[in-house]
mmCIF file of the C-alpha atoms, coordinates in Angstrom:
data_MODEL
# 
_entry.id   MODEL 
# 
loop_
_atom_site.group_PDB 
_atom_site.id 
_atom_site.type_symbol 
_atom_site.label_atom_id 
_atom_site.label_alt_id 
_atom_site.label_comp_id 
_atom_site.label_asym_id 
_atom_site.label_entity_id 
_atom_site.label_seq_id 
_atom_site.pdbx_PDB_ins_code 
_atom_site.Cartn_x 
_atom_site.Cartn_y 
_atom_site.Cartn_z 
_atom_site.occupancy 
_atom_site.B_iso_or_equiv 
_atom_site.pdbx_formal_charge 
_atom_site.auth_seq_id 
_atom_site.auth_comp_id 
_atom_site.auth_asym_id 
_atom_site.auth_atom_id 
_atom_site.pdbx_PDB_model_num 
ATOM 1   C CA . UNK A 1 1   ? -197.749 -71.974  -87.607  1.00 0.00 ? 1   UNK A CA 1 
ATOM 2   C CA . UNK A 1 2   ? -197.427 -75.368  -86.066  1.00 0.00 ? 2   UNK A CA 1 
ATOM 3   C CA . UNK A 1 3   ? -195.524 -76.167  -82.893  1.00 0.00 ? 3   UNK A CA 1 
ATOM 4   C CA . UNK A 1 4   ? -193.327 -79.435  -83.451  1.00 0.00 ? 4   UNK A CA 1 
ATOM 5   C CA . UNK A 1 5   ? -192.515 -81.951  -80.153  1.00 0.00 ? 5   UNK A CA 1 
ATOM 6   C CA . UNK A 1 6   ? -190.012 -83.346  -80.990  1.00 0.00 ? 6   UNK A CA 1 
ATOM 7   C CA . UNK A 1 7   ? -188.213 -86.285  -78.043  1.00 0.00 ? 7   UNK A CA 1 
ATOM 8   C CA . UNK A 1 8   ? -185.374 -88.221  -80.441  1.00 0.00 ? 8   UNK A CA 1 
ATOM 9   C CA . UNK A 1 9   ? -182.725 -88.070  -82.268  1.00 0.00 ? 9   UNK A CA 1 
ATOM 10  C CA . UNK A 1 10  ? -184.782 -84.557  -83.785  1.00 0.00 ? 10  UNK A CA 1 
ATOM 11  C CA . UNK A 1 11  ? -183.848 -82.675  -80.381  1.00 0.00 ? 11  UNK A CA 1 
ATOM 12  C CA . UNK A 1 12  ? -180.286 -82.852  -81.849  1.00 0.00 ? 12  UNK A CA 1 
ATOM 13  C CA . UNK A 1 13  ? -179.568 -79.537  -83.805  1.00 0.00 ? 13  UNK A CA 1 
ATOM 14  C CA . UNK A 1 14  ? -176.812 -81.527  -86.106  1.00 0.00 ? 14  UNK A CA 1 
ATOM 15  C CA . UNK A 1 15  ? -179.529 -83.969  -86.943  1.00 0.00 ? 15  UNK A CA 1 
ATOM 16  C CA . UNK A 1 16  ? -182.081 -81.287  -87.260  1.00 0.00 ? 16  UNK A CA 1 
ATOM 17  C CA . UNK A 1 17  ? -180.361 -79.836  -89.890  1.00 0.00 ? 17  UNK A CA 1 
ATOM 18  C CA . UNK A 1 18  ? -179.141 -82.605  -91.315  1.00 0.00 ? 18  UNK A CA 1 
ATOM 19  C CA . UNK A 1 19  ? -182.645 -83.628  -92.096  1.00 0.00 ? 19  UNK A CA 1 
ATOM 20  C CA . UNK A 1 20  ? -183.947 -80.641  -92.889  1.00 0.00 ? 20  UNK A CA 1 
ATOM 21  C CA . UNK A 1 21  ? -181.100 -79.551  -95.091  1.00 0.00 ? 21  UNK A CA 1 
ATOM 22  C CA . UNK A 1 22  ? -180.744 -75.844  -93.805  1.00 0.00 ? 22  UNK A CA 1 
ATOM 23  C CA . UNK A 1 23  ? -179.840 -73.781  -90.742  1.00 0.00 ? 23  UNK A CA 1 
ATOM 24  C CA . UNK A 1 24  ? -182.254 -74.330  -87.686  1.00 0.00 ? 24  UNK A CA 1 
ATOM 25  C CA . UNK A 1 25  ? -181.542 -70.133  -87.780  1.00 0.00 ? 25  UNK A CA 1 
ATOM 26  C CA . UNK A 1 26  ? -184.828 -69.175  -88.216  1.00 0.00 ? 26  UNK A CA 1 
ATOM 27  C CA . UNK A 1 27  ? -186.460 -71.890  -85.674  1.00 0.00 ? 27  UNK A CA 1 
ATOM 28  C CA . UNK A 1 28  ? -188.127 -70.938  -82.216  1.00 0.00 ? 28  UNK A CA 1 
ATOM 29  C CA . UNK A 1 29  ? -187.071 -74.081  -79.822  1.00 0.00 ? 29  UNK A CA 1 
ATOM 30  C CA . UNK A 1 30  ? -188.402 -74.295  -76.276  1.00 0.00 ? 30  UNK A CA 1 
ATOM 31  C CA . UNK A 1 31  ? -187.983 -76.632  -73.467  1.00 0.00 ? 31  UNK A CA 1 
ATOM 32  C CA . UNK A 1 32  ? -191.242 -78.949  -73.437  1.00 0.00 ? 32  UNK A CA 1 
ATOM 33  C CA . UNK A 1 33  ? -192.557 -81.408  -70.940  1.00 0.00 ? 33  UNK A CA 1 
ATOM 34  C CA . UNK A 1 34  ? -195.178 -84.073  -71.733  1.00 0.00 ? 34  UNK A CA 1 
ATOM 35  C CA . UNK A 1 35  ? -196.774 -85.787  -68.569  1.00 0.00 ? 35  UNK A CA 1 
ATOM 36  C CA . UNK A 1 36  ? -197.806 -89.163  -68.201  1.00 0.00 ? 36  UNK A CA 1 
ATOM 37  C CA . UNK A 1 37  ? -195.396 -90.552  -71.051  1.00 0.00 ? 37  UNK A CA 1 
ATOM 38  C CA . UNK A 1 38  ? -191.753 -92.361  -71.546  1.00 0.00 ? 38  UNK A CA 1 
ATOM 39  C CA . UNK A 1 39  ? -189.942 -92.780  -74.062  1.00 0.00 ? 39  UNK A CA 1 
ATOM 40  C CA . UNK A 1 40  ? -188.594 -96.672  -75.268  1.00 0.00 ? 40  UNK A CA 1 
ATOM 41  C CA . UNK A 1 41  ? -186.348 -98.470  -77.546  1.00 0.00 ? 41  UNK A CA 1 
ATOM 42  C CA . UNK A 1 42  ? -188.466 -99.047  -80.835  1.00 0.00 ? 42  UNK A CA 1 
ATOM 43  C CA . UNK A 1 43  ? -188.223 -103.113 -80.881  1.00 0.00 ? 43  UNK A CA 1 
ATOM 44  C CA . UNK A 1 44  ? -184.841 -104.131 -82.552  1.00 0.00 ? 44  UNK A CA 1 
ATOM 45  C CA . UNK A 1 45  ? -183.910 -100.786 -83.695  1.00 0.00 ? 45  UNK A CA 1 
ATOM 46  C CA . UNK A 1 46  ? -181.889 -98.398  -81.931  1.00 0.00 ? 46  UNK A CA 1 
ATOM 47  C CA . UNK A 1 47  ? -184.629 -94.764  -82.149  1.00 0.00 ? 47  UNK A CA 1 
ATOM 48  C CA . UNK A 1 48  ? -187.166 -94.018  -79.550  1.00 0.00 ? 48  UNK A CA 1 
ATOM 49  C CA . UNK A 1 49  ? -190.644 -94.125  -79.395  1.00 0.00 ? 49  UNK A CA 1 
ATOM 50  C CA . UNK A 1 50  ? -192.844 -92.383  -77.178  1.00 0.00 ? 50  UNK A CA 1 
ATOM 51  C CA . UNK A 1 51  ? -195.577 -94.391  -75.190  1.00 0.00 ? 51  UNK A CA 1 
ATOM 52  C CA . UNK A 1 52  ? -198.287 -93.002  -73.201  1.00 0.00 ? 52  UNK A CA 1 
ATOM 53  C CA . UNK A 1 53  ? -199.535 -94.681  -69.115  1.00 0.00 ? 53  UNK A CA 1 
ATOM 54  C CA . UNK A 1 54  ? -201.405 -92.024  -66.165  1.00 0.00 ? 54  UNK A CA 1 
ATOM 55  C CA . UNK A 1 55  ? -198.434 -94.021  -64.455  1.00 0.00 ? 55  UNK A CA 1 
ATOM 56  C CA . UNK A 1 56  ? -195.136 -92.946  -66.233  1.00 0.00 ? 56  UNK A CA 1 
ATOM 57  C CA . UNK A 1 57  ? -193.378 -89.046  -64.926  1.00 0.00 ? 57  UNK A CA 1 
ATOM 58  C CA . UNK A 1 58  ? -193.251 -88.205  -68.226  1.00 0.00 ? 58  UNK A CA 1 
ATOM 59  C CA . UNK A 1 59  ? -190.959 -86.847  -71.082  1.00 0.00 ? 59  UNK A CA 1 
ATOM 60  C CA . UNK A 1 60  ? -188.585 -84.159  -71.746  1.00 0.00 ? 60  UNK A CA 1 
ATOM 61  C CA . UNK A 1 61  ? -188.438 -82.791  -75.142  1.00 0.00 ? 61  UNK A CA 1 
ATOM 62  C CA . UNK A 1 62  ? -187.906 -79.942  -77.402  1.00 0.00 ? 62  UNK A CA 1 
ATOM 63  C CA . UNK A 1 63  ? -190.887 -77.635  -79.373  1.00 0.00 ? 63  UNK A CA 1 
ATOM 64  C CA . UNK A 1 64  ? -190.303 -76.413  -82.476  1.00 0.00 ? 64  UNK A CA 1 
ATOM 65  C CA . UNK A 1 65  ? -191.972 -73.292  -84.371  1.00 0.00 ? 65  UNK A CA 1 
ATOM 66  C CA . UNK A 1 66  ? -191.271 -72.220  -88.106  1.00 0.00 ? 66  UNK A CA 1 
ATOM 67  C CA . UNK A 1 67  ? -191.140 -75.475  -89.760  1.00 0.00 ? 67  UNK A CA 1 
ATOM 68  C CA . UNK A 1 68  ? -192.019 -74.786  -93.563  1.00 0.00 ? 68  UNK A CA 1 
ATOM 69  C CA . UNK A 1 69  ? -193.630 -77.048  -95.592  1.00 0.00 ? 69  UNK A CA 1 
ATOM 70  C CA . UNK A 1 70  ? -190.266 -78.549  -97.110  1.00 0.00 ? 70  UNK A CA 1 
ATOM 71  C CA . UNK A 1 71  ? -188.657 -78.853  -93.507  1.00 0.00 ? 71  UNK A CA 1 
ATOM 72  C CA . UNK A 1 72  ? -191.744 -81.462  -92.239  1.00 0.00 ? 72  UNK A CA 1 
ATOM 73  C CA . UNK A 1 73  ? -191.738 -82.867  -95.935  1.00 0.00 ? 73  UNK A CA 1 
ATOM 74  C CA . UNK A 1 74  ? -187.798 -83.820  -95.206  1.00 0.00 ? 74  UNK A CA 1 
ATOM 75  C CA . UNK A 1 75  ? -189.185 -85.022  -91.743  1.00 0.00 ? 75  UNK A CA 1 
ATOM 76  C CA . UNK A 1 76  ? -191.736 -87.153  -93.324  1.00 0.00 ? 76  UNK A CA 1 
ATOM 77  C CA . UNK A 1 77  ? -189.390 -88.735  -95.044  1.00 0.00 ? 77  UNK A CA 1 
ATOM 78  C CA . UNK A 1 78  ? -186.849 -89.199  -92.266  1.00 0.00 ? 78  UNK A CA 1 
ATOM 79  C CA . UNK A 1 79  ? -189.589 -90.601  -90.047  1.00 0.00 ? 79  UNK A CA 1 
ATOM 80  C CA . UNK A 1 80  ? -190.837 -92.699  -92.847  1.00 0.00 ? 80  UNK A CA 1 
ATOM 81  C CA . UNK A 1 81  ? -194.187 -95.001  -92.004  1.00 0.00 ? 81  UNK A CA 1 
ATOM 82  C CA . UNK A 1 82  ? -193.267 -96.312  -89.390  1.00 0.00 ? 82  UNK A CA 1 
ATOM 83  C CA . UNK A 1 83  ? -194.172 -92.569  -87.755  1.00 0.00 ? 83  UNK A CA 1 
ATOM 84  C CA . UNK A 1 84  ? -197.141 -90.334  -88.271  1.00 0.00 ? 84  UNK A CA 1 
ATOM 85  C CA . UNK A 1 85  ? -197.518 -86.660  -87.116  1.00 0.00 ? 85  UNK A CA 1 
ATOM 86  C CA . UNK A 1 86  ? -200.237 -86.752  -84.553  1.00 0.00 ? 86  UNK A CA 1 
ATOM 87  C CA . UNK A 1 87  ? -201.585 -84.035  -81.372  1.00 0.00 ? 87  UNK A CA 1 
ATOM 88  C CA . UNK A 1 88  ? -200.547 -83.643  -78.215  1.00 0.00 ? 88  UNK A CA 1 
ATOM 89  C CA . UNK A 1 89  ? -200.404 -81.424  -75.530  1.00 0.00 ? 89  UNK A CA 1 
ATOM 90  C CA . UNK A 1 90  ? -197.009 -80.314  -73.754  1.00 0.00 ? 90  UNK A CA 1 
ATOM 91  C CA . UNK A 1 91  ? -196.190 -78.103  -70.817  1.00 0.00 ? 91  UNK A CA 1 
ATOM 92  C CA . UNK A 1 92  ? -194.140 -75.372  -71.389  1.00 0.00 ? 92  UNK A CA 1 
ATOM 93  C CA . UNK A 1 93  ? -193.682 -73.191  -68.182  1.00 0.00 ? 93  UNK A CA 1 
ATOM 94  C CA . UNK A 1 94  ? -196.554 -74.277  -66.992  1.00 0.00 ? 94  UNK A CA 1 
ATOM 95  C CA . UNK A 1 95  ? -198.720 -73.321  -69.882  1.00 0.00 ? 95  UNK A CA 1 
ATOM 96  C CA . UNK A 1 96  ? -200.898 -75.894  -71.925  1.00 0.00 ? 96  UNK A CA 1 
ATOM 97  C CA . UNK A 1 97  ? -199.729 -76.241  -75.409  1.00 0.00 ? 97  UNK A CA 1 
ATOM 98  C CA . UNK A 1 98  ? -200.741 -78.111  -78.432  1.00 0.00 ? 98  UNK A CA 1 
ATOM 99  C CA . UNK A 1 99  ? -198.110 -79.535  -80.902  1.00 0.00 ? 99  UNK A CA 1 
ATOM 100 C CA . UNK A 1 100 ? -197.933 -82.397  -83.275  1.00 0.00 ? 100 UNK A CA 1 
ATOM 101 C CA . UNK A 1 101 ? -195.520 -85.690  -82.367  1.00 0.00 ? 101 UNK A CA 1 
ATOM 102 C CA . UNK A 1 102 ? -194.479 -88.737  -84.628  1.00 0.00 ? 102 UNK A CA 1 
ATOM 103 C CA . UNK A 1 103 ? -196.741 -91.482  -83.215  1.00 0.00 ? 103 UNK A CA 1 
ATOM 104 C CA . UNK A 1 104 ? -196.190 -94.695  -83.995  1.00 0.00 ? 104 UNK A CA 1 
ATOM 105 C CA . UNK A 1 105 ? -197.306 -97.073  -86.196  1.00 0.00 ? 105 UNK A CA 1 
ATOM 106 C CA . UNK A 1 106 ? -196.690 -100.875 -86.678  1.00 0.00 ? 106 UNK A CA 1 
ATOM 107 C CA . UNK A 1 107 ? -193.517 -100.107 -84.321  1.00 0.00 ? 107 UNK A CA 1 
ATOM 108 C CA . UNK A 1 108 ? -193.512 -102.188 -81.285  1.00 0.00 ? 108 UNK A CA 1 
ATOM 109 C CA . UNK A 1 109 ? -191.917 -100.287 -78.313  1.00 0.00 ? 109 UNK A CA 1 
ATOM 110 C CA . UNK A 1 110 ? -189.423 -103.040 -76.099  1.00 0.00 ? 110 UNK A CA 1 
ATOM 111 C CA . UNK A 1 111 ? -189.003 -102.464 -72.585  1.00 0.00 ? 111 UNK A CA 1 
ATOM 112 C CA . UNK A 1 112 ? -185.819 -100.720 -72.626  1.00 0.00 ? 112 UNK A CA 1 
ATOM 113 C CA . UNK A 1 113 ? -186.166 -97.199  -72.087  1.00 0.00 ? 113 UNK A CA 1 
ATOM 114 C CA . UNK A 1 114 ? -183.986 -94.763  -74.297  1.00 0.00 ? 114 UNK A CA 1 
ATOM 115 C CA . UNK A 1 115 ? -182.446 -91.636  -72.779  1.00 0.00 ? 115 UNK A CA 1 
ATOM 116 C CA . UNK A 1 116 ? -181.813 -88.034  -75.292  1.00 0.00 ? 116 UNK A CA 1 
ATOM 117 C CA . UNK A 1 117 ? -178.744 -87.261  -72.701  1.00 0.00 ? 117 UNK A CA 1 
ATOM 118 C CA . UNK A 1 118 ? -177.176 -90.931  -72.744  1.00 0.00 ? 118 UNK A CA 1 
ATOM 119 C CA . UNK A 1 119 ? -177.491 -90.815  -76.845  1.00 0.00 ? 119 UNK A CA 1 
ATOM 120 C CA . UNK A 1 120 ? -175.908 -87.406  -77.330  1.00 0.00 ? 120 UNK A CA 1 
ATOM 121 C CA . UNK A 1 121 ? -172.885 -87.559  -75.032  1.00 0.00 ? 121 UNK A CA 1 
ATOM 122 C CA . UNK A 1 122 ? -171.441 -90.097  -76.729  1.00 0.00 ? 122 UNK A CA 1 
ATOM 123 C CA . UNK A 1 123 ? -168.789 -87.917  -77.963  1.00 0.00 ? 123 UNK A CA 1 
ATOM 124 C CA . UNK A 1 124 ? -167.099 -89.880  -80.592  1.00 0.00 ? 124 UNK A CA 1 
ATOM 125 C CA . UNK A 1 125 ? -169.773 -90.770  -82.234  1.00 0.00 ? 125 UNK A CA 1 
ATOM 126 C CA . UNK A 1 126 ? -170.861 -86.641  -82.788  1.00 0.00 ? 126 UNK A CA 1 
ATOM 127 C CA . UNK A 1 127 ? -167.057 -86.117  -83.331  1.00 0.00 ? 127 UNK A CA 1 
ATOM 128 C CA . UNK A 1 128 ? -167.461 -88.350  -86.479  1.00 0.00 ? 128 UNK A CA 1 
ATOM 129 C CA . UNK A 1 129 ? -170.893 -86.808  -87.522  1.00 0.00 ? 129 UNK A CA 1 
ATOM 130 C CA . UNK A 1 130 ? -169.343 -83.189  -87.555  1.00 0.00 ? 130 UNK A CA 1 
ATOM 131 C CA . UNK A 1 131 ? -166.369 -84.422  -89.349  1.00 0.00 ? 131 UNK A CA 1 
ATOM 132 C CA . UNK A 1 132 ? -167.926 -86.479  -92.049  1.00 0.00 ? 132 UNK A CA 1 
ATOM 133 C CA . UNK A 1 133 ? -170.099 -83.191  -92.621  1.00 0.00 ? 133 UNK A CA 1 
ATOM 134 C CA . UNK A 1 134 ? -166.907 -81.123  -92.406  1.00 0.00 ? 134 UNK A CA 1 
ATOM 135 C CA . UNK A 1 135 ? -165.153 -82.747  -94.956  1.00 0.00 ? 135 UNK A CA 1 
ATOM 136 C CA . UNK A 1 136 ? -167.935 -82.756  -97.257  1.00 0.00 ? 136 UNK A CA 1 
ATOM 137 C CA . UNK A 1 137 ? -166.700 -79.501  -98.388  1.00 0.00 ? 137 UNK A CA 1 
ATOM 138 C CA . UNK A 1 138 ? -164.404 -81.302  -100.629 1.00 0.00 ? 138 UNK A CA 1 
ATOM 139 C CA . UNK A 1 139 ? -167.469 -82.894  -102.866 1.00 0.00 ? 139 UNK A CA 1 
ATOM 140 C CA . UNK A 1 140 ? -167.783 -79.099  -104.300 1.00 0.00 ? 140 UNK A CA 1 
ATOM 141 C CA . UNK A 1 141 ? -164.598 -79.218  -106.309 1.00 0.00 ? 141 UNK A CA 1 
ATOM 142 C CA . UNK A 1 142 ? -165.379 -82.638  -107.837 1.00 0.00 ? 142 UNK A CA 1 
ATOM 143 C CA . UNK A 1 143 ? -168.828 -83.708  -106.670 1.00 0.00 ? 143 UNK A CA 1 
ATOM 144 C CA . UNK A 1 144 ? -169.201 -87.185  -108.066 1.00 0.00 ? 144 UNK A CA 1 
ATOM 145 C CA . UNK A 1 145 ? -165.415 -88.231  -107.533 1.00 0.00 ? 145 UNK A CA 1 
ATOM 146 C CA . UNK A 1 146 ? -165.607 -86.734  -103.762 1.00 0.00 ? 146 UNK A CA 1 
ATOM 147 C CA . UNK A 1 147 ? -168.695 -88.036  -102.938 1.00 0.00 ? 147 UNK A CA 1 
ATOM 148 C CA . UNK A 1 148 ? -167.890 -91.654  -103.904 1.00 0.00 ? 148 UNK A CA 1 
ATOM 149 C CA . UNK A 1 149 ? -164.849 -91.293  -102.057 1.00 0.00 ? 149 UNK A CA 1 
ATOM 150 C CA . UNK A 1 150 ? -165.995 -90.841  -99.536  1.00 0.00 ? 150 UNK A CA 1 
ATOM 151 C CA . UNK A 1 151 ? -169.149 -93.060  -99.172  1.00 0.00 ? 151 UNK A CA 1 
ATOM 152 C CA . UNK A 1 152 ? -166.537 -95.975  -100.066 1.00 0.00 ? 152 UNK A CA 1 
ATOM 153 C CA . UNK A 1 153 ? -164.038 -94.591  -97.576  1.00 0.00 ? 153 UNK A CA 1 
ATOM 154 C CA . UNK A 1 154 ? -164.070 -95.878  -94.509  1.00 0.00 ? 154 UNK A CA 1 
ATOM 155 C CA . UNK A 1 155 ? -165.837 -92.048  -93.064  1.00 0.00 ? 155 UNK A CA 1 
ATOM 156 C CA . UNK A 1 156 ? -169.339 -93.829  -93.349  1.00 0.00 ? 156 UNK A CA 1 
ATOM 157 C CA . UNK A 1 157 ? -168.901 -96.821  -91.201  1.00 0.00 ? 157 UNK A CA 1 
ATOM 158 C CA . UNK A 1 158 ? -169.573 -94.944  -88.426  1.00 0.00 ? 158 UNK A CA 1 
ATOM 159 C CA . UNK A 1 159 ? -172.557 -94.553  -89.598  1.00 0.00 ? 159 UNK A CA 1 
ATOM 160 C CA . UNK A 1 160 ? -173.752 -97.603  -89.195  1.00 0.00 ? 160 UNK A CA 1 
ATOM 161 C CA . UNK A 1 161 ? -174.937 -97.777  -85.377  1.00 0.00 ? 161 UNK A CA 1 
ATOM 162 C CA . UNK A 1 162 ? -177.214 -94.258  -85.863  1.00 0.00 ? 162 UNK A CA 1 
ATOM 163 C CA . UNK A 1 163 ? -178.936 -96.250  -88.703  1.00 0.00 ? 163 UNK A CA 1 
ATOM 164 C CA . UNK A 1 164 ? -180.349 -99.394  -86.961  1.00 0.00 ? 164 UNK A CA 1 
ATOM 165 C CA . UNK A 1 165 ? -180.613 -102.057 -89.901  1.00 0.00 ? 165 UNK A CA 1 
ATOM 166 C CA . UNK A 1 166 ? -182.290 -103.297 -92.396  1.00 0.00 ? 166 UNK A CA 1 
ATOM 167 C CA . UNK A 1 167 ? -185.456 -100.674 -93.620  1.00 0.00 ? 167 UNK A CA 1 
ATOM 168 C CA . UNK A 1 168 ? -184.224 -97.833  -91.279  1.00 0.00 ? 168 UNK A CA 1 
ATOM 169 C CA . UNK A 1 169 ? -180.456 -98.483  -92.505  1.00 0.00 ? 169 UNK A CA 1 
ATOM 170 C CA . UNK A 1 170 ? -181.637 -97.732  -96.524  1.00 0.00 ? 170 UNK A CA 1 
ATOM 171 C CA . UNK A 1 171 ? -184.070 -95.229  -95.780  1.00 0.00 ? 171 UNK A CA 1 
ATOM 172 C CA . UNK A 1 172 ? -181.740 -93.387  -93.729  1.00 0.00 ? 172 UNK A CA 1 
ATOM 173 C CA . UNK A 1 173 ? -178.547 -93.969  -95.827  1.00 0.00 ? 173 UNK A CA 1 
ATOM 174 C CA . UNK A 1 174 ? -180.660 -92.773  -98.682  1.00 0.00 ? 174 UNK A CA 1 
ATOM 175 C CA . UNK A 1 175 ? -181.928 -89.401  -96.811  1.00 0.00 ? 175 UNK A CA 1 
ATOM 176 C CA . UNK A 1 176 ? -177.992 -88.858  -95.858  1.00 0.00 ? 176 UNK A CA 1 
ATOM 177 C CA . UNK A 1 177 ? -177.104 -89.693  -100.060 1.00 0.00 ? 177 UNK A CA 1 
ATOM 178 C CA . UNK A 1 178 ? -180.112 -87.096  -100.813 1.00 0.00 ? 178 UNK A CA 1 
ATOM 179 C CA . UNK A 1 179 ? -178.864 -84.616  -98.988  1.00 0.00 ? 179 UNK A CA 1 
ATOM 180 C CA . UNK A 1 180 ? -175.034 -84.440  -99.956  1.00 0.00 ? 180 UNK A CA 1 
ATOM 181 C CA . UNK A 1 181 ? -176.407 -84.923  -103.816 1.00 0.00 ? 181 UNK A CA 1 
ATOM 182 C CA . UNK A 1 182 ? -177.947 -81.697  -102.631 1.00 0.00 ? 182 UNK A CA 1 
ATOM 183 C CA . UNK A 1 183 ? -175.256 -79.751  -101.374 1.00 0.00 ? 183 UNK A CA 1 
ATOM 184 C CA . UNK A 1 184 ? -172.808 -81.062  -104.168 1.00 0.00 ? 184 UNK A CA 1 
ATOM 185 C CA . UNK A 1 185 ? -175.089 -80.068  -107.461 1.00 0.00 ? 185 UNK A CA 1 
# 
């Protein structure tokens, strides 16, 4: 089985399993460290991407063990082209180990950095997530009533800054459609 880095928005458990459509349950996660590496602002999107310089500290992340095939198929698709699983090699009490990473490709990093602890304590913004996710309990009574009432309702506005624009706005407005089609049928 495959170890996962993962240094975004993926360290998140509600994204996680948002993505992946299940509970992270039967996941192994460890604390990972990858020297000589930062992590940036993708240019004019709002998601990181991990660069690589002997001079940077390096990067905190997350490793993940268990993954099936469907769970990194869902990833894929979250990650879309812009991202491709490639090797690396983490630290994880100081042991070596190797784990696949979304690289990037045809994403230019900018020179802001991007920071997993700044991005998940903004509390309103999770408040909102766990809510719209909360309430999607409704959608079982009357799936395609609920559902459009609530994608026209105001509840996915917030939305809007996790999904920088444009391409990464559709693809991941369509991953979050995909997977509340899934929980309603």
């Amino acid at each position: 089985m495959d170890y996962f880095f993962f240094y975004g928005t993926l360290r998140s458990l509600p994204v996680l399993e948002a993505v992946i459509g299940r509970p992270s349950s039967g996941l192994v996660f460890q604390e990972a460290f990858v020297p000589h590496s930062e992590l940036r602002l993708v240019m004019n999107e709002s998601f990181p991407v991990i660069i690589f310089d002997p001079k940077y500290n390096g990067v905190q992340g997350t490793l993940v063990k268990g993954l099936s095939n469907e769970d990194i198929s869902r990833i894929l698709f979250f990650e879309d082209v812009e991202f491709i699983p490639q090797k690396l090699v983490a630290k994880v009490e100081e042991k070596n180990v190797e784990a696949k990473y979304f690289s990037q490709k045809g994403v230019r990093p900018s020179g802001e950095s991007w920071s997993f602890e700044k991005w998940k304590n903004n509390d309103d913004f999770f408040d909102k997530i766990r809510l719209f996710f909360l309430e999607k309990s409704s959608w079982f009574a009357d799936p395609i009533n609920g559902l459009s009432k609530h994608i026209l309702s105001m509840q996915l506005g917030f939305l809007l800054p996790l999904f920088a624009c444009t391409k990464s706005f559709l693809r991941s407005l369509s991953c979050v459609v995909c997977l509340c089609l899934e929980y309603c049928v």
